[in-house]
C-alpha positions as CSV (number, residue, x, y, z in Angstrom):
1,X,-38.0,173.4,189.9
2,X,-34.9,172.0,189.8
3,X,-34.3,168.5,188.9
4,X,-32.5,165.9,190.9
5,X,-29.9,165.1,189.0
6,X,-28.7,169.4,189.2
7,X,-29.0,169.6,192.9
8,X,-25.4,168.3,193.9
9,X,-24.0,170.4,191.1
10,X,-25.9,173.5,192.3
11,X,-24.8,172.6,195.9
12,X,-21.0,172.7,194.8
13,X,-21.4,176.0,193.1
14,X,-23.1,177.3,196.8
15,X,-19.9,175.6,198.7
16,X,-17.7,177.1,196.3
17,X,-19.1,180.9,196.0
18,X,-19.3,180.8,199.9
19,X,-16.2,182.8,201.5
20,X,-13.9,180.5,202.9
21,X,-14.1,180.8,206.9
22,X,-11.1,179.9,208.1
23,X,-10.6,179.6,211.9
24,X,-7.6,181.6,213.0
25,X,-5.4,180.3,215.4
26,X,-5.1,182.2,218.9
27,X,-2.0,184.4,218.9
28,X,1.1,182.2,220.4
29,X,1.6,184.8,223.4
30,X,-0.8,186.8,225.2
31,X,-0.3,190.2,225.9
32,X,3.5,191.8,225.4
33,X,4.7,191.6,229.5
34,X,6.0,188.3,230.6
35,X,6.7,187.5,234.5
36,X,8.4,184.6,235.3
37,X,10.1,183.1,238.3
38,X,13.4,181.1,237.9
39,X,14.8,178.8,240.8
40,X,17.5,175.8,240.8
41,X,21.1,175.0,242.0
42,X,24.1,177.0,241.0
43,X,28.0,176.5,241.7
44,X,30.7,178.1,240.9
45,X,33.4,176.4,238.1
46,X,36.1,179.2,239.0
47,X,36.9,181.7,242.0
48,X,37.4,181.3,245.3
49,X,34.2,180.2,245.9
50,X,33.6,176.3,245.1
51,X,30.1,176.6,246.7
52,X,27.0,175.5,245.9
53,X,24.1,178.4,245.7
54,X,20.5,177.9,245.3
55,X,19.2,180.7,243.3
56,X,15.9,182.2,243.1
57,X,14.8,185.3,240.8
58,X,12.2,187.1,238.8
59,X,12.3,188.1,235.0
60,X,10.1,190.8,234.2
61,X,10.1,191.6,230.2
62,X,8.5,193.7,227.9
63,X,8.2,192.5,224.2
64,X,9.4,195.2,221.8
65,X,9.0,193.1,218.6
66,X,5.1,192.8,216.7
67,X,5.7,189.2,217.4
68,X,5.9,189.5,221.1
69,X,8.8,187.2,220.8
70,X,12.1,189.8,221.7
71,X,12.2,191.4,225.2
72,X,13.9,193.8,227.5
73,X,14.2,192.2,230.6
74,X,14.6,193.2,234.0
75,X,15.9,190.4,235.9
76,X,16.6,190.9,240.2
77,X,18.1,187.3,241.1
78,X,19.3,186.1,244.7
79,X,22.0,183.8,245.0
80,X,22.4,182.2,248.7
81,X,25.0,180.1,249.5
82,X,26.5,178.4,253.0
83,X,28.3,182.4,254.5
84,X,27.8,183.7,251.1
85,X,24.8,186.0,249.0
86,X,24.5,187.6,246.3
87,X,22.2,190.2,244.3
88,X,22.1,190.5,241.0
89,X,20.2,193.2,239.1
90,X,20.2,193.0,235.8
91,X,19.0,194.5,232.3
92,X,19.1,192.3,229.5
93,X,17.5,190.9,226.0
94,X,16.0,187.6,225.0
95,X,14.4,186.7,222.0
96,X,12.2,183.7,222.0
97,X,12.6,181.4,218.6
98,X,9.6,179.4,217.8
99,X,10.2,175.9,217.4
100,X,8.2,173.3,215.0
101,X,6.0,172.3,217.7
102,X,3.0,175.0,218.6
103,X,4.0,176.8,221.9
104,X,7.9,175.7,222.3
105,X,10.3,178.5,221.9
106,X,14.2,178.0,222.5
107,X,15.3,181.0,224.7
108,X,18.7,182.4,224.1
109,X,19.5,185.6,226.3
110,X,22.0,188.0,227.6
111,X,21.9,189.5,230.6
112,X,24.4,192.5,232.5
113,X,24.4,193.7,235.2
114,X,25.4,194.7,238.6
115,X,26.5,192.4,241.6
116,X,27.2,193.0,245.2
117,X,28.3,190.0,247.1
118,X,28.0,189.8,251.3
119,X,30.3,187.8,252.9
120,X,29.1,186.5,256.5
121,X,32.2,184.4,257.6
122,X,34.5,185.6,260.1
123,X,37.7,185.2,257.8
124,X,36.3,188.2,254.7
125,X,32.6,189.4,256.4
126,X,32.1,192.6,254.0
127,X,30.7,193.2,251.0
128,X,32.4,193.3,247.7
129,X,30.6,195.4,244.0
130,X,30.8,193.0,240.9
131,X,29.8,193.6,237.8
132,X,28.8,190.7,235.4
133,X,27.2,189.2,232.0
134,X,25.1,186.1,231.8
135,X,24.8,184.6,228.5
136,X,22.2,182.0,228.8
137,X,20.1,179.8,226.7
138,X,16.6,177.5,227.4
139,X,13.5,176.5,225.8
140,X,10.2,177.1,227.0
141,X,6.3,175.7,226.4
142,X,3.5,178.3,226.4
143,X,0.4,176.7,227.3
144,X,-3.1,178.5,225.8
145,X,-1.0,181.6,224.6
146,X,-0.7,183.2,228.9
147,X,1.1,180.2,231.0
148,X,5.3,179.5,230.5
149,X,7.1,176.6,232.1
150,X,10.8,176.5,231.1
151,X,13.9,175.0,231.6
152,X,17.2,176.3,231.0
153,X,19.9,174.3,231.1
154,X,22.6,176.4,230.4
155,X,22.8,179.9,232.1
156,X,26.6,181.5,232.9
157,X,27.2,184.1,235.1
158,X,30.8,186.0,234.5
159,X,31.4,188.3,237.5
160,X,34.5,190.7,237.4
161,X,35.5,193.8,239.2
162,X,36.3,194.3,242.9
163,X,36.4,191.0,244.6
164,X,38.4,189.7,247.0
165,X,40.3,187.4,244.7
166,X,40.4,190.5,242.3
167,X,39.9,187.7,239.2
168,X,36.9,186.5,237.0
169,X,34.5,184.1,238.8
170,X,32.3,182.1,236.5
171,X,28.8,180.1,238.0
172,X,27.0,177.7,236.3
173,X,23.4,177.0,237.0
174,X,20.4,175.2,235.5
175,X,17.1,177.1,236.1
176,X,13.6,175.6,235.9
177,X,10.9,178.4,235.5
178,X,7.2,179.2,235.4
179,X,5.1,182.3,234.3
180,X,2.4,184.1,232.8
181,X,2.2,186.9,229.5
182,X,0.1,188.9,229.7
């Protein structure tokens, strides 16, 4: 029999001999695919073209770090403006950096691509074949390691190549977004 006075001591030496189970947390992302889908104003800061767009498009990635935070991405946008649109499908790589609080990433990215515009105005209906890059940057919540909702304040399409204008035309837009990994 074991005296009173022992059985806190003999309790410790239980707690302490016990393996230590230690609740893991959930991975931060489910799954290596991500679909989201981006939408917001864009205008253009150089060009012919001082319009204002509103842009809608789809990023479809595939994570190809253990992490699941660095992507290929495949990235069809539309850009419609007042006689203008524009398609822009794109190949590109974003890598998601983890920020200090659980679930927030900052999202820097690169995208390239190829552009056709269509013109529908009397003065230049036609359509003209763009290349262009799209450096871009963001930040990003996951919520439960499946749902993303982003905003990305700084995205910069460079077109070049065949335009009418025959010059660089450079868009700004800022891009809210919302998705799933899986």
């Amino acid at each position: 029999m074991i005296r009173r006075s022992a059985r806190p001591l003999l309790l410790l030496a239980l707690l302490c001999a016990a393996p230590h189970a230690r609740a893991e947390p959930p991975p931060a992302k489910l799954g290596r695919f991500l679909l989201d889908v981006d939408t917001g104003p864009s205008f253009s800061i150089t060009g012919p073209y001082y319009s204002l767009w509103y842009d809608v498009g789809i990023d479809f990635g595939v994570a190809v770090t253990p992490d699941h935070n660095g992507y290929i991405l495949f990235s069809p946008q539309l850009q419609i403006g007042s006689d203008v649109e524009q398609l822009l499908l794109s190949l590109g790589f974003q890598y998601d950096v983890r920020l200090p609080v659980r679930g927030l990433y900052l999202t820097p990215r690169l995208l390239a691509g190829y552009a056709p515009i269509f013109f529908s105005n009397l003065k230049t209906a036609g359509i003209f074949d763009l290349g262009f890059i799209e450096p871009a940057i963001g930040i990003k919540y996951v919520l439960r390691g499946r749902w993303s909702f982003g905003l990305t304040p700084f995205s910069l399409p460079i077109f070049f190549g065949a335009s009418p204008s025959e010059r660089v035309v450079v868009n700004y837009r800022l891009l809210a977004s919302a998705g799933v990994c899986f």
